[in-house]
Each structure stands twice: as C-alpha cells, then as structure tokens.
CHARMM-style PDB file with segment names, atoms N, HN, CA, C and O in Angstrom:
ATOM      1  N   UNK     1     -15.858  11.045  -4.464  1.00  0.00      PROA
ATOM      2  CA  UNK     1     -16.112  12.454  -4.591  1.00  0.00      PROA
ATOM      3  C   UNK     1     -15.297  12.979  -5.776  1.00  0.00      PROA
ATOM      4  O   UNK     1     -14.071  12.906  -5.685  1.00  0.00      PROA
ATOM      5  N   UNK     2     -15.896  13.546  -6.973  1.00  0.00      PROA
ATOM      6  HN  UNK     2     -16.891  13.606  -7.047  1.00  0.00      PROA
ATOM      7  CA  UNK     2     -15.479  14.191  -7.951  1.00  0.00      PROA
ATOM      8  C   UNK     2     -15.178  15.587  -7.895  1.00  0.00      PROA
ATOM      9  O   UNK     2     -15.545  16.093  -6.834  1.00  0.00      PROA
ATOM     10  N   UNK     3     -14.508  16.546  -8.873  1.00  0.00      PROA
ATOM     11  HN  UNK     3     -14.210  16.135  -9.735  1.00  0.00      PROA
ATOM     12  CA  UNK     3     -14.549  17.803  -8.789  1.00  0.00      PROA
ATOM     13  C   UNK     3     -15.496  18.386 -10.115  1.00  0.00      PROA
ATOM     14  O   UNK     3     -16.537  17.834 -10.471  1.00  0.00      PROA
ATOM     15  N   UNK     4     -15.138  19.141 -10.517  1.00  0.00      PROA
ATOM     16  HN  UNK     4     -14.292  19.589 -10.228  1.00  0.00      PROA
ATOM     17  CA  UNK     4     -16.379  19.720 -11.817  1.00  0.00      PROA
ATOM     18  C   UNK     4     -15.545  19.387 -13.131  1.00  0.00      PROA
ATOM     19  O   UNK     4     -14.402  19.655 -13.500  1.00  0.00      PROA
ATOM     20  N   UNK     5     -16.681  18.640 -13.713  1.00  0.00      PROA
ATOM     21  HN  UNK     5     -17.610  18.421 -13.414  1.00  0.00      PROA
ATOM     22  CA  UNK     5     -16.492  17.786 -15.367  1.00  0.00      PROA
ATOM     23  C   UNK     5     -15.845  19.075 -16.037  1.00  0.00      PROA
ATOM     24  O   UNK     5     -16.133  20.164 -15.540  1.00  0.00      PROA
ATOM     25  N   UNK     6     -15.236  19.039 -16.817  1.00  0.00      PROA
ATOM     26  HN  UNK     6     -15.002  18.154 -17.221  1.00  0.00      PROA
ATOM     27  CA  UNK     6     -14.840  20.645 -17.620  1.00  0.00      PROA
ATOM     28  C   UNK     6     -14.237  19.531 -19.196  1.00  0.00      PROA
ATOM     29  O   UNK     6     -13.564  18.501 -19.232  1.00  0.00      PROA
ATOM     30  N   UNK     7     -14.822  20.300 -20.204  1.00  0.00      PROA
ATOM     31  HN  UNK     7     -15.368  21.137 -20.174  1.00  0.00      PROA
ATOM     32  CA  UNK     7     -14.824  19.566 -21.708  1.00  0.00      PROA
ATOM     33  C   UNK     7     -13.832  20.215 -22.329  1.00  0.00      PROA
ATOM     34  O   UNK     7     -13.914  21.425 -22.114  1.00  0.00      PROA
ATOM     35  N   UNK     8     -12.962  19.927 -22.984  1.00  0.00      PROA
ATOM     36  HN  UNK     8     -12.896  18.944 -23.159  1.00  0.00      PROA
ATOM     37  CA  UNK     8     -11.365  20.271 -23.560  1.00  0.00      PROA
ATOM     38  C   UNK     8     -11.768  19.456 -25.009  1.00  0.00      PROA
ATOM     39  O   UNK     8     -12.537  18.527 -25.257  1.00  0.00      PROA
ATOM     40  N   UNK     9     -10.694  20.432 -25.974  1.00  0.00      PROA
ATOM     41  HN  UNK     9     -10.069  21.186 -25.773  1.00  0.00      PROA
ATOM     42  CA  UNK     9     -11.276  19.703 -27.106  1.00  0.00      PROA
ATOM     43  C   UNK     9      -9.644  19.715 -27.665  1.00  0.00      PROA
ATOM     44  O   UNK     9      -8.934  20.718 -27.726  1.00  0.00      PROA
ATOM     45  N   UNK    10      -9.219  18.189 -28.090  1.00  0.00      PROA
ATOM     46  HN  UNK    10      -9.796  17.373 -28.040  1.00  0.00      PROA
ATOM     47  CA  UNK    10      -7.479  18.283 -28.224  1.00  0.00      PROA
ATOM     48  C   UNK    10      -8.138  17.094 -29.455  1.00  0.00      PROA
ATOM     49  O   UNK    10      -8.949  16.169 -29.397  1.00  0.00      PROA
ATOM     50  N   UNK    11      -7.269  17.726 -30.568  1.00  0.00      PROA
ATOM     51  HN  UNK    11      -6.611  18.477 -30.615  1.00  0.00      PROA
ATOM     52  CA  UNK    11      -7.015  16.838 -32.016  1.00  0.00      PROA
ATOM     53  C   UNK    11      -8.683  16.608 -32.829  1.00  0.00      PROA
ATOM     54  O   UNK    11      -9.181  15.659 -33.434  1.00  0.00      PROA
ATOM     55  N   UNK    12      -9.148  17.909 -32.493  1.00  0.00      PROA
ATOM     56  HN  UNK    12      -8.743  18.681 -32.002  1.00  0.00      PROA
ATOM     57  CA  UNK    12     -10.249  17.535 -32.922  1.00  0.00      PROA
ATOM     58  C   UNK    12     -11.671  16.675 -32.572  1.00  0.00      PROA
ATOM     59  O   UNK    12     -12.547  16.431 -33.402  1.00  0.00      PROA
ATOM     60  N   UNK    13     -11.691  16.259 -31.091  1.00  0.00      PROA
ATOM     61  HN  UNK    13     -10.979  16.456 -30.417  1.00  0.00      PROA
ATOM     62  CA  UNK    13     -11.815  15.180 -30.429  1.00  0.00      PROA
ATOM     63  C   UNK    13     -12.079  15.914 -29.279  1.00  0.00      PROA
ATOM     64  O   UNK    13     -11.263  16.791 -28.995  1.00  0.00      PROA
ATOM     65  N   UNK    14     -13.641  15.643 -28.104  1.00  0.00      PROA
ATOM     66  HN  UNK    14     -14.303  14.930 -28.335  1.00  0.00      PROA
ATOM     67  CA  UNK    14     -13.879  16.562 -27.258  1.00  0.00      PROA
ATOM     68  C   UNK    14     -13.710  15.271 -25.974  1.00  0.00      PROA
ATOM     69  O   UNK    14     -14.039  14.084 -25.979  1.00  0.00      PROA
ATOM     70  N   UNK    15     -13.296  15.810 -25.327  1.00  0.00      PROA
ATOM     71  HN  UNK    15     -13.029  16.774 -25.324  1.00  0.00      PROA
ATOM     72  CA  UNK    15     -12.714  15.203 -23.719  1.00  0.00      PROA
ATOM     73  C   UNK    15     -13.424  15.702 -22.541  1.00  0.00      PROA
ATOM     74  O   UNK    15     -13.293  16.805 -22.013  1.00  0.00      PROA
ATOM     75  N   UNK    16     -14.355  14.538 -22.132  1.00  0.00      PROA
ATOM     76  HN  UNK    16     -14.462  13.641 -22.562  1.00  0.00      PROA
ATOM     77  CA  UNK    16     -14.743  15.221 -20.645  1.00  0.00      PROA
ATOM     78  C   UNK    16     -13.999  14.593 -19.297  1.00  0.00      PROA
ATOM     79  O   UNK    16     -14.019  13.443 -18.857  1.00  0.00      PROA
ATOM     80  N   UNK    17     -13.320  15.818 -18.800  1.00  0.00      PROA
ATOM     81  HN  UNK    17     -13.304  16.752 -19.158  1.00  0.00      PROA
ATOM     82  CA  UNK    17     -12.200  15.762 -17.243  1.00  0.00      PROA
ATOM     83  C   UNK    17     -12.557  15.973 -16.369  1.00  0.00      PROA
ATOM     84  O   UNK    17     -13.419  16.850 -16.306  1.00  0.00      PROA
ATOM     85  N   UNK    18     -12.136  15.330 -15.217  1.00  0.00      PROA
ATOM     86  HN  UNK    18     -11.436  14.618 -15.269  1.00  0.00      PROA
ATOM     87  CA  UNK    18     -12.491  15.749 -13.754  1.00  0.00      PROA
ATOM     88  C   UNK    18     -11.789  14.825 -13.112  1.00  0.00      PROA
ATOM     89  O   UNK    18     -11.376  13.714 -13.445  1.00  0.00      PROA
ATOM     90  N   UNK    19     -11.700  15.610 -11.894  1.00  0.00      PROA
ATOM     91  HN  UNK    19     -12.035  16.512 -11.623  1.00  0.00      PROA
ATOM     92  CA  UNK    19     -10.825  14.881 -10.665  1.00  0.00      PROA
ATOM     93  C   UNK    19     -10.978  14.342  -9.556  1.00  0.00      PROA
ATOM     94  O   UNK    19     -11.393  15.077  -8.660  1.00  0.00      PROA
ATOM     95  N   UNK    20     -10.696  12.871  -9.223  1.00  0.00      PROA
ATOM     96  HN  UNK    20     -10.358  12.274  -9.951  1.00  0.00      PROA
ATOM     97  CA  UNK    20     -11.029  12.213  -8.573  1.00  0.00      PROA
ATOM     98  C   UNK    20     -10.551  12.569  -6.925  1.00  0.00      PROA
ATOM     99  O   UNK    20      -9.328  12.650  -7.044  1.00  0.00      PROA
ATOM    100  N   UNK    21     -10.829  12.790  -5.652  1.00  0.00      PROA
ATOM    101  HN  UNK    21     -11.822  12.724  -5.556  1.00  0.00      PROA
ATOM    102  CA  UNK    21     -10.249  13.145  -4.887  1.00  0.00      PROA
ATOM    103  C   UNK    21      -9.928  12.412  -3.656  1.00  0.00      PROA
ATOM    104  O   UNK    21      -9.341  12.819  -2.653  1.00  0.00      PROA
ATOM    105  N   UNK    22     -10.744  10.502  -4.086  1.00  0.00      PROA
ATOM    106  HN  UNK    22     -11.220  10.171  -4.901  1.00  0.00      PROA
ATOM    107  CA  UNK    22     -10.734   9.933  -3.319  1.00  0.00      PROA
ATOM    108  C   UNK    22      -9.264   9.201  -3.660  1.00  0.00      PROA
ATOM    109  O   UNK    22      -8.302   8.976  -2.926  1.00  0.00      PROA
ATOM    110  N   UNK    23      -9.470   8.950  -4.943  1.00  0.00      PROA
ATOM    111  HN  UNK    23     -10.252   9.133  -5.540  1.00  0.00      PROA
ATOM    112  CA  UNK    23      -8.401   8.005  -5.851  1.00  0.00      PROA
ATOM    113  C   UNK    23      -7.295   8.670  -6.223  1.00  0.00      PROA
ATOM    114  O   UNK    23      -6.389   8.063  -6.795  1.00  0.00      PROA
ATOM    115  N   UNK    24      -7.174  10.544  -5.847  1.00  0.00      PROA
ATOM    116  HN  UNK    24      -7.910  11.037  -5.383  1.00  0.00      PROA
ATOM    117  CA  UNK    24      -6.003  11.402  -5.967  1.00  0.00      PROA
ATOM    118  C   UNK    24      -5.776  11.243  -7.480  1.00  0.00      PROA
ATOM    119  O   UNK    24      -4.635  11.185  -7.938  1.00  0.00      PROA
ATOM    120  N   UNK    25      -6.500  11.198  -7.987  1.00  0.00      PROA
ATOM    121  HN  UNK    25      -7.427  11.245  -7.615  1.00  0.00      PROA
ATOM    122  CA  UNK    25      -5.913  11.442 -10.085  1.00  0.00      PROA
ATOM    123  C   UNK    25      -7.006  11.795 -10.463  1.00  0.00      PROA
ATOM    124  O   UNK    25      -8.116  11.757  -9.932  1.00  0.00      PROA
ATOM    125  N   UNK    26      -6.480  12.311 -11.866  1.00  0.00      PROA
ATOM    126  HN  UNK    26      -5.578  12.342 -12.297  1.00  0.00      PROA
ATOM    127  CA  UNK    26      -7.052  13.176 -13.042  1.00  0.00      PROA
ATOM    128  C   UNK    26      -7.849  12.051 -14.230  1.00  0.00      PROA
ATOM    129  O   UNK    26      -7.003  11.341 -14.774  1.00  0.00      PROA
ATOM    130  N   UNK    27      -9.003  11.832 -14.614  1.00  0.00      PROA
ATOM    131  HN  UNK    27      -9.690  12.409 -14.173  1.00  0.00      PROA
ATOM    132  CA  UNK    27      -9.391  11.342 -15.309  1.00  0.00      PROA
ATOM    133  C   UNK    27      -9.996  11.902 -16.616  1.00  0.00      PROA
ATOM    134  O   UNK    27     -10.417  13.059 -16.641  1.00  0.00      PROA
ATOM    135  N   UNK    28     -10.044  11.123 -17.671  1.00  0.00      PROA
ATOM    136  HN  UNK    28      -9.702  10.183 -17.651  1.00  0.00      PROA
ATOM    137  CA  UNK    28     -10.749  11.852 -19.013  1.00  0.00      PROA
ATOM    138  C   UNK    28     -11.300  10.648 -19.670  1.00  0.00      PROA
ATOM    139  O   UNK    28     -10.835   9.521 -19.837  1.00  0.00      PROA
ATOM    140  N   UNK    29     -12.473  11.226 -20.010  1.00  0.00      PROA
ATOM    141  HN  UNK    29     -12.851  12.142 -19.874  1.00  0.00      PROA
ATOM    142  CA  UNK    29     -13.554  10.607 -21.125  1.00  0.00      PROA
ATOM    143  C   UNK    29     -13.690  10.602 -22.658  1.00  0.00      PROA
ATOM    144  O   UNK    29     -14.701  11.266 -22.885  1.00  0.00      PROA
ATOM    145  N   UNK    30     -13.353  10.329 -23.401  1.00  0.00      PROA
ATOM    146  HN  UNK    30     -12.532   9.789 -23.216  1.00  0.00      PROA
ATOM    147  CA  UNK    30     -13.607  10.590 -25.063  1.00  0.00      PROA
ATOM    148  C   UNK    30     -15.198  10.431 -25.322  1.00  0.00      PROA
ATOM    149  O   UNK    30     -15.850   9.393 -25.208  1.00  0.00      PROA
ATOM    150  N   UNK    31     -15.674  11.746 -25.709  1.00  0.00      PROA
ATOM    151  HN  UNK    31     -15.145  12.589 -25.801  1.00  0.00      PROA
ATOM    152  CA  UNK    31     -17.337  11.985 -25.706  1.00  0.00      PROA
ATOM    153  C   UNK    31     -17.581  10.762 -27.149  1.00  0.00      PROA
ATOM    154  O   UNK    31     -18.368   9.817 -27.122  1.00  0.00      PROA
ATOM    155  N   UNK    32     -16.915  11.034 -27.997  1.00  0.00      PROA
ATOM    156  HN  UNK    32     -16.275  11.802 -28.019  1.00  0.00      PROA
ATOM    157  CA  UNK    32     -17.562  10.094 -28.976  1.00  0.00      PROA
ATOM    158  C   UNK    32     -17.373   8.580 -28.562  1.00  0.00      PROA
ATOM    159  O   UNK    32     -18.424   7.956 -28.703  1.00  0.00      PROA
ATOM    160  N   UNK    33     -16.626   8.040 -28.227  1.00  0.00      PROA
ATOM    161  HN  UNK    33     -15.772   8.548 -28.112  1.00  0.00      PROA
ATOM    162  CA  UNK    33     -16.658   6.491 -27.831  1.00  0.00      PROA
ATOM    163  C   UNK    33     -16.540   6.204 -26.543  1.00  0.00      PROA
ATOM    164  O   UNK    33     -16.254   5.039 -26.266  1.00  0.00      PROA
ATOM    165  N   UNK    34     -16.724   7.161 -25.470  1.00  0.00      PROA
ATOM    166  HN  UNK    34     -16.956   8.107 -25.695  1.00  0.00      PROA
ATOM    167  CA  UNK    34     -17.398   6.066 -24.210  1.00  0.00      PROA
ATOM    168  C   UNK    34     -15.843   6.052 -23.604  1.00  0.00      PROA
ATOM    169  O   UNK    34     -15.682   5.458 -22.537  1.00  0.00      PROA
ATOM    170  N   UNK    35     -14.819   6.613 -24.170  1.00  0.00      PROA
ATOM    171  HN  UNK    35     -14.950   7.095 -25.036  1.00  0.00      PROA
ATOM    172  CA  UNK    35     -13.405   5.635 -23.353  1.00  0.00      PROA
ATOM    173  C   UNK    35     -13.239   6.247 -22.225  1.00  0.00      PROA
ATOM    174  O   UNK    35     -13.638   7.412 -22.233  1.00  0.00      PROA
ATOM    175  N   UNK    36     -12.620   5.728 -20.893  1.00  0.00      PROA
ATOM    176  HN  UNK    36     -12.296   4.782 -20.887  1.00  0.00      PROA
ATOM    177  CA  UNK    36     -12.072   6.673 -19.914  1.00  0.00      PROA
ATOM    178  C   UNK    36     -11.056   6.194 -19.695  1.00  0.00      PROA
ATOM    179  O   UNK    36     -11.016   4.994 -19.966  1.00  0.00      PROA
ATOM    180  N   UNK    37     -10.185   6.610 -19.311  1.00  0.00      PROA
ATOM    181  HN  UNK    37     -10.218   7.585 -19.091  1.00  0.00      PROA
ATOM    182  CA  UNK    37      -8.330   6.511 -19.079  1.00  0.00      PROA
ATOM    183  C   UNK    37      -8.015   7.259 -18.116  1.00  0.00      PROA
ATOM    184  O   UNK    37      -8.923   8.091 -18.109  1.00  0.00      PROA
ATOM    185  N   UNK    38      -7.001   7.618 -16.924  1.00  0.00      PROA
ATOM    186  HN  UNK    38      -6.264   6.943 -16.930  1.00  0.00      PROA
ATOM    187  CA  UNK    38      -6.513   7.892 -16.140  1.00  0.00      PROA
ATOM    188  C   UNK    38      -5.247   8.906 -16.467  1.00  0.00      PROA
ATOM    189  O   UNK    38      -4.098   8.557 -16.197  1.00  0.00      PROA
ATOM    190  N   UNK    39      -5.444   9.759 -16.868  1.00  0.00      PROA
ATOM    191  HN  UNK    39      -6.378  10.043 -17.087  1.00  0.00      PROA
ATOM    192  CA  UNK    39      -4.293  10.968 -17.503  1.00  0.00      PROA
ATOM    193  C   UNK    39      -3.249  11.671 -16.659  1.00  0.00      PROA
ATOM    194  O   UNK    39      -2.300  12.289 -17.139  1.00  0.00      PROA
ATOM    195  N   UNK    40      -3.564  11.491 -14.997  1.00  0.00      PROA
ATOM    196  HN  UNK    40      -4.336  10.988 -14.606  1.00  0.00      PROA
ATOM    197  CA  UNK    40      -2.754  12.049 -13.923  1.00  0.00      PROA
ATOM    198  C   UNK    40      -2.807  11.544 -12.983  1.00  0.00      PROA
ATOM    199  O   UNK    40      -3.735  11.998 -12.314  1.00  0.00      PROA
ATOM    200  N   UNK    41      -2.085  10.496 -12.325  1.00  0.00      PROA
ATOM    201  HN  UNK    41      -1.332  10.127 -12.868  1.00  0.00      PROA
ATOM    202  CA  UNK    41      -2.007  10.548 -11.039  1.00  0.00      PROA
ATOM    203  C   UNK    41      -1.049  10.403 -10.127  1.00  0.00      PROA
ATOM    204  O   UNK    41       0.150  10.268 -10.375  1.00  0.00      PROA
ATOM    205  N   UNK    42      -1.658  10.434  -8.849  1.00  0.00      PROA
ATOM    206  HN  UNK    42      -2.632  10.544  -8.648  1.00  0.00      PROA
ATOM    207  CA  UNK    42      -1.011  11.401  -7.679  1.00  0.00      PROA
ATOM    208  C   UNK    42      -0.484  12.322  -7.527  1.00  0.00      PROA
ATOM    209  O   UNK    42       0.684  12.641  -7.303  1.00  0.00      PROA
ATOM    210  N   UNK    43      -1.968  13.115  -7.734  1.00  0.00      PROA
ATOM    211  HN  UNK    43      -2.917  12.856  -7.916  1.00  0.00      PROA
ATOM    212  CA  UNK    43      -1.908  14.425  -7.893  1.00  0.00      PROA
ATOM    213  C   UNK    43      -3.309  14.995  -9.334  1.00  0.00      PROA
ATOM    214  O   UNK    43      -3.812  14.376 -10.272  1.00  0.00      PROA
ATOM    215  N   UNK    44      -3.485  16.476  -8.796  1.00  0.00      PROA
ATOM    216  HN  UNK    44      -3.076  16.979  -8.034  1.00  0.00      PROA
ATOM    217  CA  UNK    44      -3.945  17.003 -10.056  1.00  0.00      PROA
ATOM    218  C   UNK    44      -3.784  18.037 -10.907  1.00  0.00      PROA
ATOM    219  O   UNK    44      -2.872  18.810 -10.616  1.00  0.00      PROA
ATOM    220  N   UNK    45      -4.787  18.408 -12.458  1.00  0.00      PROA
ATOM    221  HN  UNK    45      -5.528  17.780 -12.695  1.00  0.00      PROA
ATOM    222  CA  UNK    45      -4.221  18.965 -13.435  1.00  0.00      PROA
ATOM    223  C   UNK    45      -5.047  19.684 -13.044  1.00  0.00      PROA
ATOM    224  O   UNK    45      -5.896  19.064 -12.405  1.00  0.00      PROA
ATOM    225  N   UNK    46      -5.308  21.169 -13.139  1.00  0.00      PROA
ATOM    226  HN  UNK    46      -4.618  21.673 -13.658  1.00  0.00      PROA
ATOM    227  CA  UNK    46      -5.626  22.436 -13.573  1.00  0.00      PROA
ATOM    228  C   UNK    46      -5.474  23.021 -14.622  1.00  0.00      PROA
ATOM    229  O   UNK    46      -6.459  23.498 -15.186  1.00  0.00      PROA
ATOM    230  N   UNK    47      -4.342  23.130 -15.103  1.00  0.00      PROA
ATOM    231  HN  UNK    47      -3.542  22.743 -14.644  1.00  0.00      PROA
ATOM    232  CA  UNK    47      -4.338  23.711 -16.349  1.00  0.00      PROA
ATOM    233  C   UNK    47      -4.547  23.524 -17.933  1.00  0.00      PROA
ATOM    234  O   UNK    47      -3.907  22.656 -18.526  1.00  0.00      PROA
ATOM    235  N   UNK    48      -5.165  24.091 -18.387  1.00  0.00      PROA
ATOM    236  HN  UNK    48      -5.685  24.796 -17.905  1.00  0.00      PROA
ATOM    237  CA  UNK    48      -5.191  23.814 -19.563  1.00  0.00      PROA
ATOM    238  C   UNK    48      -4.524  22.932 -20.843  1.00  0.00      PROA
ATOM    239  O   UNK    48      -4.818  21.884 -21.418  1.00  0.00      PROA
ATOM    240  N   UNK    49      -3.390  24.015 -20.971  1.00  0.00      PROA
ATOM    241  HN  UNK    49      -3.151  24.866 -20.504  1.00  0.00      PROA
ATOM    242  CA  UNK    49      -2.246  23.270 -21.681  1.00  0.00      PROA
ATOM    243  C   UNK    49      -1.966  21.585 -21.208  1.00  0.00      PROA
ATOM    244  O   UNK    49      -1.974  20.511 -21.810  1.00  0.00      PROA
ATOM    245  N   UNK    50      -1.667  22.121 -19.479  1.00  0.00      PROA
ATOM    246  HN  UNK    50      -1.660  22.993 -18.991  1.00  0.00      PROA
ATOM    247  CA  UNK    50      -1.237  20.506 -18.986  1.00  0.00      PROA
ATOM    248  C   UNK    50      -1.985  19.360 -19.068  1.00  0.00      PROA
ATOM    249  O   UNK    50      -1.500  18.229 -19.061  1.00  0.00      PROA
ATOM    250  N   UNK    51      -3.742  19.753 -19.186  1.00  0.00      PROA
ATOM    251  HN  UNK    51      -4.136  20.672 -19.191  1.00  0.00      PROA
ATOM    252  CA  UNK    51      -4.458  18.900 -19.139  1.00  0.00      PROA
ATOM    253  C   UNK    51      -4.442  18.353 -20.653  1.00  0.00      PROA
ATOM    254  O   UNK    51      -4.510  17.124 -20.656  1.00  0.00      PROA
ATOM    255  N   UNK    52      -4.377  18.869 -21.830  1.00  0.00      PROA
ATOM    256  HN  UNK    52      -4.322  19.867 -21.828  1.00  0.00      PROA
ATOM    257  CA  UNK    52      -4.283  18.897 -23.332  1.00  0.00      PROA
ATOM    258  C   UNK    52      -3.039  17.811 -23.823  1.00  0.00      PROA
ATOM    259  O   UNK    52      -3.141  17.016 -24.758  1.00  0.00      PROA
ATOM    260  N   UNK    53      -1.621  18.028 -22.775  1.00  0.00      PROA
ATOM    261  HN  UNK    53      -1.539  18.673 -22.015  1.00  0.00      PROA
ATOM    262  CA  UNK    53      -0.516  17.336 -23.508  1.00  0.00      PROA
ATOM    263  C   UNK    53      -0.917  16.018 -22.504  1.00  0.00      PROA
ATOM    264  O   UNK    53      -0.605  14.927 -22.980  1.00  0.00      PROA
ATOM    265  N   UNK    54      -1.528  16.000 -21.262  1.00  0.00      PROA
ATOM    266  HN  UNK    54      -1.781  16.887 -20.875  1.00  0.00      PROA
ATOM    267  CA  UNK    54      -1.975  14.719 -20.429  1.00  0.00      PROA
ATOM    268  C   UNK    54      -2.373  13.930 -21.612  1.00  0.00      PROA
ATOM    269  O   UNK    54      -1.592  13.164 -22.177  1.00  0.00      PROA
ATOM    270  N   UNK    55      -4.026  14.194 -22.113  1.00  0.00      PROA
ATOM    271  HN  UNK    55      -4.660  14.817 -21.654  1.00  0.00      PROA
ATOM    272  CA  UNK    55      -4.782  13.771 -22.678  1.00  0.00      PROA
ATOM    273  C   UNK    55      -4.069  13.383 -24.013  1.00  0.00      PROA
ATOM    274  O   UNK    55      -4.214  12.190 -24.277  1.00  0.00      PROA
ATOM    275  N   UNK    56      -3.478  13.953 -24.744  1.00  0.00      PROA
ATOM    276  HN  UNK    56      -3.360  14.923 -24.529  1.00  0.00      PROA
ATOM    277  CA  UNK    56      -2.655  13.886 -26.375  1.00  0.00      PROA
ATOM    278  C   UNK    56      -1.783  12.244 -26.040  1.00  0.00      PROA
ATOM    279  O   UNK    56      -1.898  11.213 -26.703  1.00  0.00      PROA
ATOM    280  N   UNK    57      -0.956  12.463 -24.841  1.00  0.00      PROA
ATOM    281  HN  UNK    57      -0.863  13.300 -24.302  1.00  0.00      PROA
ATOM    282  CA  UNK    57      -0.177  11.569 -24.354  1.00  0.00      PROA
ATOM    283  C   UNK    57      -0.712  10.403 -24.169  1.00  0.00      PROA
ATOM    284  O   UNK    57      -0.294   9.535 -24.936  1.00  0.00      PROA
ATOM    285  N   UNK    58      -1.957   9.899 -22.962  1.00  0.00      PROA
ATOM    286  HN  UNK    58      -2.296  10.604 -22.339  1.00  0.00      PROA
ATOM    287  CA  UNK    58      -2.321   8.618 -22.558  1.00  0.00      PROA
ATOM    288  C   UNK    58      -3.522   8.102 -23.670  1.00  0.00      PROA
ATOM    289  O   UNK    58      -3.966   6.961 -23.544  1.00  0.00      PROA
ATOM    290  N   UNK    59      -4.032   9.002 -24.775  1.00  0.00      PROA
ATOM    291  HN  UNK    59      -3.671   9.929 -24.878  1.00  0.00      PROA
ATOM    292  CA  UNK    59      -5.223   8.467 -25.903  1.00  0.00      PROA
ATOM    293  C   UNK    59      -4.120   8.178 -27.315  1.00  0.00      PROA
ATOM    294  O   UNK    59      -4.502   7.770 -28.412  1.00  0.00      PROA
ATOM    295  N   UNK    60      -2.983   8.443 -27.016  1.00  0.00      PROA
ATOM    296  HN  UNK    60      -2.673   8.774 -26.125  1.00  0.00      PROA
ATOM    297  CA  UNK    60      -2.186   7.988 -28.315  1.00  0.00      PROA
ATOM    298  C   UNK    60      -2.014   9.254 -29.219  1.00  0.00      PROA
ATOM    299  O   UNK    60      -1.139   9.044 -30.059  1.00  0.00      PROA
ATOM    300  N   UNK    61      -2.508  10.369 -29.307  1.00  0.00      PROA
ATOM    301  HN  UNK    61      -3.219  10.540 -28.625  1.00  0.00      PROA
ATOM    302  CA  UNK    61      -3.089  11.066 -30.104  1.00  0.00      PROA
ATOM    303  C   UNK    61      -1.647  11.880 -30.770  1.00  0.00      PROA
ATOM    304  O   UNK    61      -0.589  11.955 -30.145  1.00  0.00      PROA
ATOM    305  N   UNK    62      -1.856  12.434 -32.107  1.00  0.00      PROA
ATOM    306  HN  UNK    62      -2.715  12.373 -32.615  1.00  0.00      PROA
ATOM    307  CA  UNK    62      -0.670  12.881 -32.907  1.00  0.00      PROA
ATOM    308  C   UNK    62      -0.290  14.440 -31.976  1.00  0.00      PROA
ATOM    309  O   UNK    62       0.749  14.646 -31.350  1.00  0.00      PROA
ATOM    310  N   UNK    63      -1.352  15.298 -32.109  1.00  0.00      PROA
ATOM    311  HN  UNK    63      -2.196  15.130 -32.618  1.00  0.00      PROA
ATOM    312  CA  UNK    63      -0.675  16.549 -31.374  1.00  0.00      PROA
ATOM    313  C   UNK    63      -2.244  16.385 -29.926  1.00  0.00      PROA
ATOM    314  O   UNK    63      -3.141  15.606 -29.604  1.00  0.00      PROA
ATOM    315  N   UNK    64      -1.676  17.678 -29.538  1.00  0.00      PROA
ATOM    316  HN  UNK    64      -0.947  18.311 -29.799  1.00  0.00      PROA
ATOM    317  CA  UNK    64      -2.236  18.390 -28.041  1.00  0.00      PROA
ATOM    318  C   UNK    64      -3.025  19.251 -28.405  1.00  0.00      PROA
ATOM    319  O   UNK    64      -3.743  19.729 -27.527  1.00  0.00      PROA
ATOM    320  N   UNK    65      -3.165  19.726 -29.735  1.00  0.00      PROA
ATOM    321  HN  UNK    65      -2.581  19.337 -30.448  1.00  0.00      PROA
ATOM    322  CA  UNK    65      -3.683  21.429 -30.256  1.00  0.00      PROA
ATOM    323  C   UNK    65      -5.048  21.307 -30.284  1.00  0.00      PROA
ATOM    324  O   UNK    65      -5.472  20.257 -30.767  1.00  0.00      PROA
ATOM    325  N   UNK    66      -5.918  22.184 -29.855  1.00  0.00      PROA
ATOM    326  HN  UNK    66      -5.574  23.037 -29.463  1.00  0.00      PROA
ATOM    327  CA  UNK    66      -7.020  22.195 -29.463  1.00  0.00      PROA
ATOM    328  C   UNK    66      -8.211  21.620 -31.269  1.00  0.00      PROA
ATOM    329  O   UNK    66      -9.156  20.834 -31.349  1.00  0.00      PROA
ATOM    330  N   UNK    67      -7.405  22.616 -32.543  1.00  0.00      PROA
ATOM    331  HN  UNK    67      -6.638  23.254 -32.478  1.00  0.00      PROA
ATOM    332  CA  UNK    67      -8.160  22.308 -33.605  1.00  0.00      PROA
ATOM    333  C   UNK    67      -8.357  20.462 -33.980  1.00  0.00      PROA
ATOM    334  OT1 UNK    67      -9.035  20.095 -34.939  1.00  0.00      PROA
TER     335      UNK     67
END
C-alpha cells in the first residue's frame, strides 16, 4: 500500500515520491532514468524541504535547491 506520488524537482532533475506504508519508508524515482532509491526509512517525509535534502543526499547530488 502506497500513499500519493507527489513530483519535487531538486538540481534541476524531477523526482517522483511516495510512501511506502507496508515497508514504513520514503521512496523516490528519478523521472529521466528509471532510478529508485530509498530516501527515508523508518518512518516518513512530508515536507518539502526535508524531502529535497533526503533526495540531494541518497542520488549524490551537489545542492537540494529546487532550480
């Protein structure tokens, strides 16, 4: 059981998120290449910002900033 996909766009680069509620973590997709990675778990992200420095953090990425 998932929660609702919501698309974040960090480094230029658009991210589709949602939360897993069986597996208790936060997951994200990179729309251009297919990747998915595991950005939170045990437990989940809501927020914006938090979901942005998640994502910046586990894809390697230089900043969090939405441009």
């Amino acid at each position: 059981m998932t929660g609702t996909k919501t698309y974040h766009k960090v480094d230029g680069r658009t991210f589709m998120v949602w939360s897993d509620f069986v597996m208790r973590a936060t997951y994200a997709q990179e729309i251009g290449s297919m990747e998915m990675r595991r950005i939170h778990g045990g437990g989940y992200l809501s927020n914006e910002l938090s979901i942005r420095k998640a994502i910046a953090n586990t894809f390697g990425l230089k900043s969090f900033r939405k441009a």
